[in-house]
C-alpha angles and dihedrals in degrees: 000000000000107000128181118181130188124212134175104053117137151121118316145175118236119268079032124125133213131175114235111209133202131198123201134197135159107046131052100278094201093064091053134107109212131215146187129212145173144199124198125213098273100357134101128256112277118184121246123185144355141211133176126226094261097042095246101110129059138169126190122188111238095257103064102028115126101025102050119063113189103205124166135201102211079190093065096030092240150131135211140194112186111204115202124170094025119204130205081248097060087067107119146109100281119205135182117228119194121202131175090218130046117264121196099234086256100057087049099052098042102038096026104212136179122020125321142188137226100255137234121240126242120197123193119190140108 
């Protein structure tokens, strides 16, 4: 059974960070492509980030780029996404997505491919 669970969501002040984690079991993680998404309360998905298997590629949407940096451990069979300079409007449900083939973030967020998990909530708010 394929499982990917998200950990390391909370309650933060604005300009604040947190690391969002994702575990991964079930499929080979190394041939996996990695993605973040969010979804926002009342709002649509809207893709976040993505990472190639190797590490090598990434993609941020614009409005996080520059403050969120996707990273993964094939090792540990994890991915991150590390949130710094949090804003009110990052405040959603994030969740991770693997694929074994590359999806542009609005083919992911349209068609959902892959596996996905259930998602940890950030809160950002003073």
């Amino acid at each position: 059974e394929v499982q990917l669970v998200e950990s390391g969501g909370g309650l933060v002040q604005p300009g604040g960070s947190l690391r969002l984690s994702c575990a991964v079991s079930g499929l080979t993680f190394s041939e996996y492509w990695m993605y973040w998404v969010r979804q926002a309360p009342g709002k649509g998905l809207e893709w976040v980030s993505t990472i190639d298997t190797g590490s090598i590629t990434t993609y941020y949407a614009e409005s996080v780029k520059g403050r969120f940096t996707i990273s993964r451990d094939n090792a540990k069979n994890t991915v991150y996404l590390q949130m710094n300079s949090l804003k009110p409007e990052d405040t959603a449900v994030y969740s991770c997505v693997g694929s074994s083939k590359y999806h542009g973030g609005a083919y992911i967020v349209a068609l959902r491919p892959g596996y996905w998990g259930q998602g940890t909530q950030v809160t950002v708010s003073s």
